[in-house]
N, C-alpha and C positions, 0 to 999 in steps of 0.2 A: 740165384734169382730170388731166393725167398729171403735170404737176407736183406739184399737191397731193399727189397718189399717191406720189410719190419721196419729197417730206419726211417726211408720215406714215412714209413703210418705214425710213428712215434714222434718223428719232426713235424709232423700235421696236427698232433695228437695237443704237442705242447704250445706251437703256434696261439691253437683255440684255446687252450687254460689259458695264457698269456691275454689275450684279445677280450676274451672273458672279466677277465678279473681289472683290468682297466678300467672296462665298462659301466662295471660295478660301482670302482672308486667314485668314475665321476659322477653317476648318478648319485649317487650317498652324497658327493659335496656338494653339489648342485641342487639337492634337494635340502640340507643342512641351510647352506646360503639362502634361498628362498625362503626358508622358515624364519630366518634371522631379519630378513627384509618384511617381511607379512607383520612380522612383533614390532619393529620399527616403526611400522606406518604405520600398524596400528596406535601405537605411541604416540606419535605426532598427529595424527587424525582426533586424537582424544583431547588432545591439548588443545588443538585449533579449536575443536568444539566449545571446550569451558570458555575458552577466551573471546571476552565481545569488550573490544573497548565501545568509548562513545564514537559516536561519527556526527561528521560535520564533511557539507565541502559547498563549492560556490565557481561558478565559472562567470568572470565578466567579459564584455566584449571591449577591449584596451583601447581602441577608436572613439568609442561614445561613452564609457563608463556605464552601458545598461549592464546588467544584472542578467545574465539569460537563464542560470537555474542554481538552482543555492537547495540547500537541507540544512538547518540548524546554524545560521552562518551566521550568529551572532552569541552564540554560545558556548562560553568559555572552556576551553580546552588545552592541554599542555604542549606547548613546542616544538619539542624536544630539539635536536640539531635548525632545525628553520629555525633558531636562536642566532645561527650563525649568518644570516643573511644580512641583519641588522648591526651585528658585527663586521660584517665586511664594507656594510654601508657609511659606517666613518671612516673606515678607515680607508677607503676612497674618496671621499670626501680631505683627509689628512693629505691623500696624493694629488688630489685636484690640486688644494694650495700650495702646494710645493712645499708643504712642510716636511715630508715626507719622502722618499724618492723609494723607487723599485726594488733597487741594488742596496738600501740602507739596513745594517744588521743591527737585528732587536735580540738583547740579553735575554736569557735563558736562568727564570729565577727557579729555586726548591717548589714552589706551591706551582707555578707552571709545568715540571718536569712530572711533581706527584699527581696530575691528575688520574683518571682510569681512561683503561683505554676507551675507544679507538686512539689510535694518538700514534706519534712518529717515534715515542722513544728518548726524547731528548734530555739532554741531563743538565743539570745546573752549572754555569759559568759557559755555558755552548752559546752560540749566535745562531738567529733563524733570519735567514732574508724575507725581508718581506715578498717579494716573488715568490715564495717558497710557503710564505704562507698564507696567500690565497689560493696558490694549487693545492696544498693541502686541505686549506677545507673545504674547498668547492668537493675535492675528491675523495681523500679516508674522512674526513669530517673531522679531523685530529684535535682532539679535545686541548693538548699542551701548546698548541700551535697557538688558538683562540684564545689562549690564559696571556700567551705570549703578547699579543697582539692587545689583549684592553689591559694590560703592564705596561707598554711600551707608549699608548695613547694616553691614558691617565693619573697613571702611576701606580695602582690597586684594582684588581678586578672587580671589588665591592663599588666603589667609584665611578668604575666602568660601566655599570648595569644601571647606576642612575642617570649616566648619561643614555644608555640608550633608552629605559623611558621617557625622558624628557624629549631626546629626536622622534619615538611613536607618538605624544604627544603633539608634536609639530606636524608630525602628517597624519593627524586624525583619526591615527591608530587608538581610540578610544578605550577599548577594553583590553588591553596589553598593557603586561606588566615582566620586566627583565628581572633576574635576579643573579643571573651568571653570564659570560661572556660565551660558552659555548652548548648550555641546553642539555647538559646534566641535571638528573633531580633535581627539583626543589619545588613543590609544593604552591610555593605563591608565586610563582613563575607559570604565567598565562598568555594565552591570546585565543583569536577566533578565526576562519574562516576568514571571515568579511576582511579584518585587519591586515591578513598574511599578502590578500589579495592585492591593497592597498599597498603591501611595500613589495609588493611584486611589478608591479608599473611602476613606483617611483622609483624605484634606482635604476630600471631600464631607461626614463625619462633623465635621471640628475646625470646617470654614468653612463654612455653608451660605452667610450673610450674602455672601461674597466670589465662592463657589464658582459664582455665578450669571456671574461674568466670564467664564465658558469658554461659552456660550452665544450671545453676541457675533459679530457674521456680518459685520459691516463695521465698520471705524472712521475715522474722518477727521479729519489730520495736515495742521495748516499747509495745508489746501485742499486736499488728497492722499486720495482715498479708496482705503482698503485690504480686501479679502476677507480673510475667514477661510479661512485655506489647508484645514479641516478640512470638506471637499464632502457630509458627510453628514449633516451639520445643515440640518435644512427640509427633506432628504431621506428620509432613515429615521424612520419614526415612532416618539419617543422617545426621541431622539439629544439627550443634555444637553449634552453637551460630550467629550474633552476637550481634546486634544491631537494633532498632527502631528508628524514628523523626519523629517530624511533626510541622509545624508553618503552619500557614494562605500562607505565603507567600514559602515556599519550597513543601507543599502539603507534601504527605505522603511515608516514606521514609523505606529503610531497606537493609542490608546489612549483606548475608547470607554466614555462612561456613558449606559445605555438604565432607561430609566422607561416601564413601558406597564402602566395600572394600578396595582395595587400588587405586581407583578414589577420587580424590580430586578436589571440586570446591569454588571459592568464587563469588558471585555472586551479584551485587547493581540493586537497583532500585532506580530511586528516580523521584518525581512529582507524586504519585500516585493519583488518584481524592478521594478514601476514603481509609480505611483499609482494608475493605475486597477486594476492586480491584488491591491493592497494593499488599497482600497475595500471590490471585489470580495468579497475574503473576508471581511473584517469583514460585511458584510451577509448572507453566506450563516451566519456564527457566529452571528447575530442572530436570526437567522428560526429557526435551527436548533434555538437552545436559550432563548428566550426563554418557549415552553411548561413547559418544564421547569423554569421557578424558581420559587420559592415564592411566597405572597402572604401569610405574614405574618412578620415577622420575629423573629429567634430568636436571632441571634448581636449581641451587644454589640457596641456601639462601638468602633472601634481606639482604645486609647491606648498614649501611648509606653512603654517599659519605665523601670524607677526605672537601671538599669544600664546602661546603653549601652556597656561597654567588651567589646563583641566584636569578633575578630577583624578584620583586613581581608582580604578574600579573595584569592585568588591571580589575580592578572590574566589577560585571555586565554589560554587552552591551554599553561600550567603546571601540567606534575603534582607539581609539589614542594608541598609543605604550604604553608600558610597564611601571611603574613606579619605584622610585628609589632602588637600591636595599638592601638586607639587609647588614650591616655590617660583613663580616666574619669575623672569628678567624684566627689569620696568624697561619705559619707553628711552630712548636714547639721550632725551632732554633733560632728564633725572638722574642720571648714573648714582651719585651720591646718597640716592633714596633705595637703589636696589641692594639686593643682596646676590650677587651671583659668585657662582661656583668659580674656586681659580682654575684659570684653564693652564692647564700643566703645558710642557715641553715633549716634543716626543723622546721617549727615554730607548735612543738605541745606540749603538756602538760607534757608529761614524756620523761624525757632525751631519747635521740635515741642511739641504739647500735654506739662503736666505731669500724672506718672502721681500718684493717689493715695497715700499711706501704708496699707501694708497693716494689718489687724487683726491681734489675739492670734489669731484663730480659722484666717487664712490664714497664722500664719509659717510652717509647715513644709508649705507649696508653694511651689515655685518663682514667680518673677513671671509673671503670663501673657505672654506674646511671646518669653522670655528664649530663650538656646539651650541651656539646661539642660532634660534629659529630664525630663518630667513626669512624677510619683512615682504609682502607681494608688488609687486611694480604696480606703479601709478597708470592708470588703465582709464579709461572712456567707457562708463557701462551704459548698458541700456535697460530698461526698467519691462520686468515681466510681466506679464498680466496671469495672477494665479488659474492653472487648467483645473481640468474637471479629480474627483477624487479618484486614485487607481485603484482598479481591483487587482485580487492576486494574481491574474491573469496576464496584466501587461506587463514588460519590464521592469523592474524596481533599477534606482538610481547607486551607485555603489555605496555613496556616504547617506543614504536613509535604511537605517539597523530598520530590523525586524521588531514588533513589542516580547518581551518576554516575559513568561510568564512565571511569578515566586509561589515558594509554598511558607506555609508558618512553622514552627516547629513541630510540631503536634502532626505536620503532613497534611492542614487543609490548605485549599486556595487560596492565596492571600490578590493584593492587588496588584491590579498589572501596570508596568514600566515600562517605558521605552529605553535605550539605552540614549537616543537624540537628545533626551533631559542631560544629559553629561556634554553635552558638544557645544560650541560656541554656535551664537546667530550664525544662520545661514547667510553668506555674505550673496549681494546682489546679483542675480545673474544665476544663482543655481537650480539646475534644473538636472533630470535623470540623464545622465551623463555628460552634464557640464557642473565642473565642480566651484565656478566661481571669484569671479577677485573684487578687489577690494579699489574701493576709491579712496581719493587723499582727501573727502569729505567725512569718508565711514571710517577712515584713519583718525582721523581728529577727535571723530565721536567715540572710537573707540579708547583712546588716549585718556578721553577725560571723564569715563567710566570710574565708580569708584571701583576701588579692587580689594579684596579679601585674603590674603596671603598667612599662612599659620607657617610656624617653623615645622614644625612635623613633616617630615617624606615618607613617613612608614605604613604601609598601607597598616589598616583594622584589622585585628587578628578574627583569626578565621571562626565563628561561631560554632556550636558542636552542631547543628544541626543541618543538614547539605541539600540542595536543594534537590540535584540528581542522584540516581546513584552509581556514583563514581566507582572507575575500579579502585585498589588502596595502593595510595601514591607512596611510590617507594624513593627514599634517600637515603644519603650514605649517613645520616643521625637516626634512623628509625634503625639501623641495624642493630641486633642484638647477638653479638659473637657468644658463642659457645663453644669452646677448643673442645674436640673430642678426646686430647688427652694434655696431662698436667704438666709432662715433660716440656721443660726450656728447651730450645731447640737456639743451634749457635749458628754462623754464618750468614750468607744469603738465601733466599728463599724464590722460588719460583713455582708459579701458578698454571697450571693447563686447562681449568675449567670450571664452574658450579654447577652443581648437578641438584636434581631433588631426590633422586635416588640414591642412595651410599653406593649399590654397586656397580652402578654404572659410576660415579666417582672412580672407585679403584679398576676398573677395568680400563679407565682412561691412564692413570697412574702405570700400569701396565704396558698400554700401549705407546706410551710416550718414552718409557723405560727402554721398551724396543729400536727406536728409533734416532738413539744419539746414546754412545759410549761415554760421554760426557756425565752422563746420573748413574754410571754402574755404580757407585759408593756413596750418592744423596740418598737423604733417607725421604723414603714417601711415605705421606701419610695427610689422613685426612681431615680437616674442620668443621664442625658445626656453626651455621648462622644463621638466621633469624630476619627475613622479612616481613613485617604485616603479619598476617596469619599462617607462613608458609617456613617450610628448612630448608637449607639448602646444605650441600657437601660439597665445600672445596676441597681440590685435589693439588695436592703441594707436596714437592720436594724442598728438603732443607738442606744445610749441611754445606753448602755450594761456597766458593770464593770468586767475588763481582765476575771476574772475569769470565770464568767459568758459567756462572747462571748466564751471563749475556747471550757468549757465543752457545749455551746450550738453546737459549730459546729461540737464536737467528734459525738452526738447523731444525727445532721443530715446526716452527713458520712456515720455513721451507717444505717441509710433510705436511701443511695444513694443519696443524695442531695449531688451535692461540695458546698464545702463553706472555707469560711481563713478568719481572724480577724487581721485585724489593728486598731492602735490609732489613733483615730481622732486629 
């Protein structure tokens, strides 16, 4: 009896040590974990703090063209990916004419394949359908896709970027200026509020048929499925589409079309400090003034102007005047006097459908698709009698900017501008949310206008002195590398992160090590580089053979690590 009694107390005994020391572990990891989490946010609570881009945004009512509330909505601020709206806008336009088709595969050049990410991957000699690449940017924003795509349209992405200022120009995107086909860095690559807003109705208006591709919530790439970076589609109700951005230097951006009923709004942000604060406000504009729009509509269609040779505006926080302007196209009756751009062929892999022969009845319009401004139809106006002056209080009309105001170098006041000094006459008829057209009287007058045309397209370079103060605009030339060591390094190379911390770098390097048998024998290690005033540490394995670095980064993707493989 007293045996039994001992085992039982000794099998009790070790039960509790066992149950004990479990207990233990987990508290200790669980308390570890939390600690790790607390350093974490704290981290990123720190960053969100320093970081304030500028902000701008603007909500119009898409029925009338009023204005129902705007912050800053004519001053100039970076694009980022909303670069690619106006990219998808020719090239819908390319599909309207049937120069183009759906299923038509566009070549895959070297400088398309090397852009940075986001991007699908693609490598040089590859084909991208064009189906393939409007779901990509509408949804990863794939920088290679958009290189692809103003390649395929113009023949050079440089090329490309003049044409889509010339098409802002057509829709009286005044203070925009392109410099890349997908809204990567660059510096003199601009727009505002007011403008994003402008080509946020016109291609709902020029493309319905196409404009359904910004609705798009996932797409799948070679077995790859992709989210639509834009989180408030199937979220807000009435969220059509349209667009997302974001760069270091424009902060986080978006550019919203809402349908509830028959209220129609479009609605920009842009400067957000992260996504979810950028979200945020877009939904609180929504809710805010989606009462206040009309339900039936009252302002015409955008179309482009017959003239597009305004200005280019003065790049970021320049108070010197205006810079040269672009070349226009003369009037139809002068061909021999213009100088216009050769309009290329689309350059993709299967012949493009042939377009018709136009009528006697369409010669004097343009081709549909072309990149020549469309001239506005011959209309009946009626003459308005000017109302009283608005205060800030009432509506504003989309196409009357705000005045803004410069400083001199030195940082005093200087004088104030309107940006409407850069815009053509106000054509007959425009009033705060009707935008206008043209008679074939005001046609004639405008015809026999003299005109001032300079070869130059290059906007003024940028003076040292800025009006705001911007955050510092990062590109892939301001970088300044600094290998942290000397050793040549051989094969392929593949990247998992930049960091500003070196050891959060190599703890990344670690973690990636873990997670694909494929880097057991790359060498890792890590880079210094140089933004602005700031370091960073990349984390890179070398030593890799193509193949190798590919399918190692498919499988870190697959873990949520980023990661991209270039040749050393």
């Amino acid at each position: 009896m007293f045996r039994v009694s001992t085992k039982a107390s000794f099998g009790l005994r070790c039960s509790v040590v066992v149950f004990v020391s479990a207990f233990a572990f987990v508290s200790l990891t669980a308390s570890a974990d939390a600690r790790s989490k607390r350093k974490s946010f704290s981290k990123r609570a720190a960053v969100s703090q320093s970081y304030s881009p500028r902000y701008a945004d603007i909500v119009v009512d898409a029925n009338t063209g009023d204005v129902l509330h705007s912050t800053n909505p004519d001053a100039q601020r970076h694009p980022a990916s909303l670069t690619k709206i106006m990219t998808l806008y020719l090239l819908f336009e390319r599909l309207e004419a049937g120069k183009i088709r759906l299923d038509s595969q566009m070549e895959v050049s070297a400088h398309a394949s090397a852009q940075a990410p986001t991007k699908l991957g693609l490598r040089p000699g590859q084909t991208l359908m064009v189906e393939d690449a409007i779901k990509a940017l509408v949804t990863k924003s794939a920088n290679d896709a958009a290189v692809v795509v103003a390649e395929a349209l113009a023949g050079s992405e440089d090329q490309f970027a003049v044409l889509m200022t010339r098409k802002a120009r057509a829709l009286r995107m005044t203070r925009t200026v392109y410099k890349n086909a997908s809204g990567l860095p660059n510096s003199d690559q601009v727009t505002t509020a007011r403008d994003q807003a402008l080509l946020g109705l016109a291609i709902q208006d020029r493309f319905p048929r196409y404009y359904r591709y910004f609705a798009t919530e996932s797409f799948a790439y070679r077995g790859v499925r992709m989210a639509n970076h834009n989180r408030l589609l199937g979220r807000v109700q009435g969220v059509t589409g349209i667009k997302t951005g974001y760069t270091n230097a424009s902060g986080f951006n978006l550019v919203s079309a809402v349908q509830r009923g028959d209220r129609r709004l479009v609605a920009v942000v842009l400067g957000g400090a992260s996504g979810g604060a950028r979200d945020a406000k877009m939904r609180s504009l929504i809710e805010q003034k989606i009462s206040l729009a009309a339900v039936k509509r009252t302002a015409p269609k955008i179309v482009e102007v017959a003239d597009a040779s305004v200005a280019f505006p003065t790049p970021i926080g320049s108070p010197g005047p205006a810079a040269q302007p672009v070349p226009a196209p003369q009037p139809a009756a002068a061909p021999a006097q213009a100088e216009r751009p050769v309009e290329r062929p689309v350059r993709v892999a299967s012949a493009a459908a042939n377009v018709p022969t136009k009528s006697a009845s369409q010669s004097e319009q343009p081709t549909p698709g072309s990149t020549e401004p469309i001239r506005p139809r011959l209309v009946k106006t009626l003459s308005v009698k000017a109302g009283p002056v608005r205060t800030a209080s009432a509506p504003m009309s989309l196409l009357a900017p705000e005045p803004i105001a410069t400083r001199t170098s030195n940082g005093e006041p200087a004088r104030t501008e309107t940006i409407s000094d850069a815009l053509p006459p106000a054509p007959p008829g425009a009033r705060p949310g009707v935008l206008g057209v043209l008679s074939s009287r005001d046609l004639a007058s405008r015809d026999e206008m003299p005109r001032t045309v300079t070869a130059s397209v290059t906007p003024m370079p940028v003076p040292a002195a800025r009006v705001e103060a911007a955050a510092p605009v990062q590109t892939a030339k301001a970088e300044t590398p600094t290998v942290s060591e000397t050793k040549k390094r051989s094969g392929w190379i593949i990247q998992v992160g930049a960091f500003e911390d070196a050891s959060e770098a190599k703890e990344k390097l670690a973690d990636a090590k873990n997670k694909t048998s494929l880097l057991k024998d790359a060498e890792p290690f890590t880079e210094i580089f140089e933004k602005g005033d700031k370091r960073y540490y990349r984390a890179r394995f070398a030593g890799l053979r193509e193949s190798a670095a590919e399918q190692a980064c498919r499988q870190l993707k697959k873990n949520q690590i980023a990661c991209f493989a270039v040749k050393n």
